[in-house]
N, C-alpha and C positions, 0 to 999 in steps of 0.2 A: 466333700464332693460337690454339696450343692451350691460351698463359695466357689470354688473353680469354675464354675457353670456359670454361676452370676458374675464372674471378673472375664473370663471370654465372652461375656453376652458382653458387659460392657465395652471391652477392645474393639468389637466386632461392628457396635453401634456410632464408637468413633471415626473406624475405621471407612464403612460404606457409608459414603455421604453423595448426595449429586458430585460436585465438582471434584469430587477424589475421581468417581466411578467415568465422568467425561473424559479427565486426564490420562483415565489409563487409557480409553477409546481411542483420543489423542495420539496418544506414544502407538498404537498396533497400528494405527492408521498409517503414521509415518513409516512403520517398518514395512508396509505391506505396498507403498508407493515405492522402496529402493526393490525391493525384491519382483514389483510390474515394471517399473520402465528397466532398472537395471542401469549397469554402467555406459551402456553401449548409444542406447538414445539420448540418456544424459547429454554423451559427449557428442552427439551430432545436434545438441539444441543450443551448446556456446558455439559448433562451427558453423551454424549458423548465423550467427552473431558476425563473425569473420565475414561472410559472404557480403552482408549487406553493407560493413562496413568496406568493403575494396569496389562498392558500388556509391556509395554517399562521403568517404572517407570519414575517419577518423578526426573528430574535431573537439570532443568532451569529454576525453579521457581522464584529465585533471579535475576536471568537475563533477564526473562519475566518481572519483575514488573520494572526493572529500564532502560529497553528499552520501555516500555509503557509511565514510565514517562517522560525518556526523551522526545520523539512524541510529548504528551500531552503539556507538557509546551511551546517547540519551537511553535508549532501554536498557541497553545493560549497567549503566549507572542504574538506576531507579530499583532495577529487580536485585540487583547487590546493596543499596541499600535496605531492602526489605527483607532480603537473607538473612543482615546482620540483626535487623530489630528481631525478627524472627529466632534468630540464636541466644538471646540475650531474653527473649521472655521464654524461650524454654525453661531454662532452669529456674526462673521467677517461678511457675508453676502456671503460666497463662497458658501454654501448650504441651500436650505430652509429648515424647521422644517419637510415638509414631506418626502423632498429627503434626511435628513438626518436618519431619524426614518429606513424607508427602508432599504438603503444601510448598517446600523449599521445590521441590520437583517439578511442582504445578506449572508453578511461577516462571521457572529457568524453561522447561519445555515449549510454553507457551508464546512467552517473548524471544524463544529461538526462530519458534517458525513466524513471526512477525517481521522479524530481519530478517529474515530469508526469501520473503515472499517481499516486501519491502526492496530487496537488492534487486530481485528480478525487475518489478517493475519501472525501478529508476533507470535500468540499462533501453527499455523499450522506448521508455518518457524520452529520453535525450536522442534516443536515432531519429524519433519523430520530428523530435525540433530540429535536427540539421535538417532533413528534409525541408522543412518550414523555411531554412535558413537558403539551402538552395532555389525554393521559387523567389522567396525575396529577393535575390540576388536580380533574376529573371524579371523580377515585376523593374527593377531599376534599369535594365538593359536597354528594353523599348521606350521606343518616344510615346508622348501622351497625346491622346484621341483627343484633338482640339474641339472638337464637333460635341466632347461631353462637358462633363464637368471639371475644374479645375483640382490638379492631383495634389490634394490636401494630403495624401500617405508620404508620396516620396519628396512632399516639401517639410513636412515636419520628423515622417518619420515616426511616431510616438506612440501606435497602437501596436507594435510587434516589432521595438527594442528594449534589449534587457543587456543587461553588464552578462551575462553570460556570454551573450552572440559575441561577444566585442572581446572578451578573452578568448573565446574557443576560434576565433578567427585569427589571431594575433600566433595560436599554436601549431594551425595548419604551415605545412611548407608549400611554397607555388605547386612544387607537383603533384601535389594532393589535390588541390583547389580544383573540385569537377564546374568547367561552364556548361551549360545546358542552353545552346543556342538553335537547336533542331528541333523540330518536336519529335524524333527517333529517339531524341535521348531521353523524353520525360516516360519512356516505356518502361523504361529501367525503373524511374521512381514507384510506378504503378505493381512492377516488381517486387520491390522493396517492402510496399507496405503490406503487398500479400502475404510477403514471409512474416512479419511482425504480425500479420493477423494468427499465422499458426503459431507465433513464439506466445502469443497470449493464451491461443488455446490451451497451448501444453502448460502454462501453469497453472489455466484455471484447473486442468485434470491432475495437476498433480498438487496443488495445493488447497482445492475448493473444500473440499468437507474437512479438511486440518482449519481450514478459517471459519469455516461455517462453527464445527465446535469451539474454538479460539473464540471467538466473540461471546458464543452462550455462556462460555466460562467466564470471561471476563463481563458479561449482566450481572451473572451469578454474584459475582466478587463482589461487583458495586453494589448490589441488594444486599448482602450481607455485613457487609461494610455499613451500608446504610441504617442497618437493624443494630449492628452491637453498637454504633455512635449516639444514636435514637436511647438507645437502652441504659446508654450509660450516662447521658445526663438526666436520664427519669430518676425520680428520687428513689424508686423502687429497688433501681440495681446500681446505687453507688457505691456498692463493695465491689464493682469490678477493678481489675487492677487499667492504672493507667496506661501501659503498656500494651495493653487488649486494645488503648483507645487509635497510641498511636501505630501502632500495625495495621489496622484498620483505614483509618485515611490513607497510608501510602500505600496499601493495595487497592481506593480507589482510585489514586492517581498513578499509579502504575496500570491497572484497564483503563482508565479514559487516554493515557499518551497514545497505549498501544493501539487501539482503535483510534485514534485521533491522527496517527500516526500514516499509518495505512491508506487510510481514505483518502486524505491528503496527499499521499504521493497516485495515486487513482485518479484522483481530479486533478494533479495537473499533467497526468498524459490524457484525459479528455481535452483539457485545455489546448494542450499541443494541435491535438485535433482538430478544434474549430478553426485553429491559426491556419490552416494548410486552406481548410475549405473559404477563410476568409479573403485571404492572401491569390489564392485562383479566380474569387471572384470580382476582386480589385483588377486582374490583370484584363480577364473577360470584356471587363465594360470601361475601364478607364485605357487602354493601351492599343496601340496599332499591330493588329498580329495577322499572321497569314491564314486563312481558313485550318491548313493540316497543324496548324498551331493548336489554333481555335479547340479543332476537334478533340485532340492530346492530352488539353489540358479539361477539357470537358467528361472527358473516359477518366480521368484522375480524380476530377470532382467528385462525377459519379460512384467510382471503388468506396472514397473517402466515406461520404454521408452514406451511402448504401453497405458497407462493413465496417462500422464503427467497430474500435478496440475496445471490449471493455472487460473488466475484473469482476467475477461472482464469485460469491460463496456455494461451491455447486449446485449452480445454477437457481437457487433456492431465492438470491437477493442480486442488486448490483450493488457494485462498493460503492459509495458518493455520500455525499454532504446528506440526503437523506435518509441513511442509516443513523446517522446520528441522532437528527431530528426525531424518528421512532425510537431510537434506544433512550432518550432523556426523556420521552413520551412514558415508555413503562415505568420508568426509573421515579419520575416525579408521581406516579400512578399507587406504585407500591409505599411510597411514602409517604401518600395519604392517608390509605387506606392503613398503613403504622400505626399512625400518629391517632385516626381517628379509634384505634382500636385496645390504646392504650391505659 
């Protein structure tokens, strides 16, 4: 009786761990986001998507699906290689059969909802840059304000072209192709970006605290990771198996892509951003326009800088180059404080 008791103490000890106990938070969280929003809003936040595109058209279709793939496969490669090493030191004896079933779970949940929240963002990123791609258009249409400075943009060109612009414009058909020669018609853009304000909203709500835990787990991972690596070149514990060493590394490069991953597609629909505000204010001061012009794209400015788009983890962080900067911050912190404790 009293080994049964001690071989359940031990299961039990394996079993509730931080990052097991987040994972499963994780998974209820996600169940509990299909059963609030439901089918129904779901499907009116891609007709939404429709909406803005028969107001911007359709220009980066091609370049949405093969920026999605790419995302898609780099983590799912990564976390399929870490299944396999993971399968392969089960039976070595590096993990039991339940720490191993878990952690396989961890891993695949985790970098699910990373492509996911990932897809979304890439679909906002690219409407913003047509936009971008329509005032450009606008900023080359007008003659240049002699009276100012000489229009070093649309003589070179060079701060707001990319080989994307130049495919996604090659895909449009003439009838698609929106001119914006009124300022009635920049109302529509101002439109546009207000829907994109609520497409952000709705993911930050349905995916903020999946990412806010998403991240702690993956600190978690790389601490962890940092501690058996640490451990296993101490002379102390060089009986661990090698295998323990490599699973370890590639679950910290499987958290560092996925957050690296993320944040980056985050800062460059900021980037987008600035493009628009910069791009309006090139037109403002270098270009000959009509006062109701003037004004149009001044109420656009204003939307832009005054309702920035941006990604949190429920509300708690913004996604950006900053998180990272703080997460290498703990990271370097704990592996000090290792090393000096060793």
């Amino acid at each position: 009786m009293i080994f049964l008791i001690n071989k359940l103490k031990s299961k039990f000890s394996v079993f509730v761990r931080l990052t097991w106990i987040a994972s499963f938070i994780n998974y209820i969280v996600g169940l509990s986001y299909v059963f609030r929003f439901g089918q129904n809003i779901t499907l009116n936040y891609f007709k939404m998507y429709a909406q803005i595109d028969k107001i911007i058209g359709i220009t980066y279709t091609k370049i949405v699906k093969a920026k999605i793939i790419k995302t898609s496969v780099l983590i799912i490669s990564i976390g399929y290689v870490i299944f396999i090493i993971l399968f392969f030191a089960e039976p070595a004896g590096v993990f039991s059969k339940m720490s191993f079933r878990i952690k396989s779970t961890t891993y695949i949940l985790s970098n699910l909802n990373v492509i996911e929240m990932s897809v979304n963002i890439i679909q906002i990123e690219y409407r913003i840059k047509a936009m971008s791609d329509i005032l450009l258009d606008l900023f080359h249409s007008f003659n240049n304000n002699k009276a100012k400075v000489i229009d070093v943009v649309g003589e070179k060109n060079w701060l707001y072209f990319s080989k994307d612009r130049e495919t996604a414009r090659r895909e449009l058909s003439p009838s698609k192709i929106l001119v914006y020669n009124h300022f009635s018609d920049l109302i529509w853009l101002n439109k546009c970006y207000s829907l994109l304000i609520e497409q952000a909203s709705f993911i930050n709500r349905a995916y903020g605290i999946r990412i806010l835990i998403n991240n702690t787990l993956h600190l978690l991972f790389v601490i962890q990771a940092i501690n058996g690596t640490v451990r296993y070149f101490h002379l102390t514990f060089n009986e661990l198996p090698l295998m323990n060493l490599i699973a370890t590394i590639l679950i910290t490069v499987n958290s560092a892509v996925c957050v690296v991953c993320l944040v980056y597609r985050c800062e460059k629909t900021y980037k987008q951003r600035n493009e628009i505000i910069s791009i309006v204010d090139h037109i403002l001061v270098d270009k000959e326009i009509d006062e109701s012009m003037r004004s149009s794209l001044a109420e656009l400015r204003t939307l832009v800088h005054t309702r920035p788009i941006e990604f949190t983890a429920a509300n708690f962080y913004r996604l950006d180059y900053g998180l990272l900067g703080a997460f290498s911050s703990v990271i370097i912190t704990y592996t000090i404080i290792l090393l000096q404790n060793l």
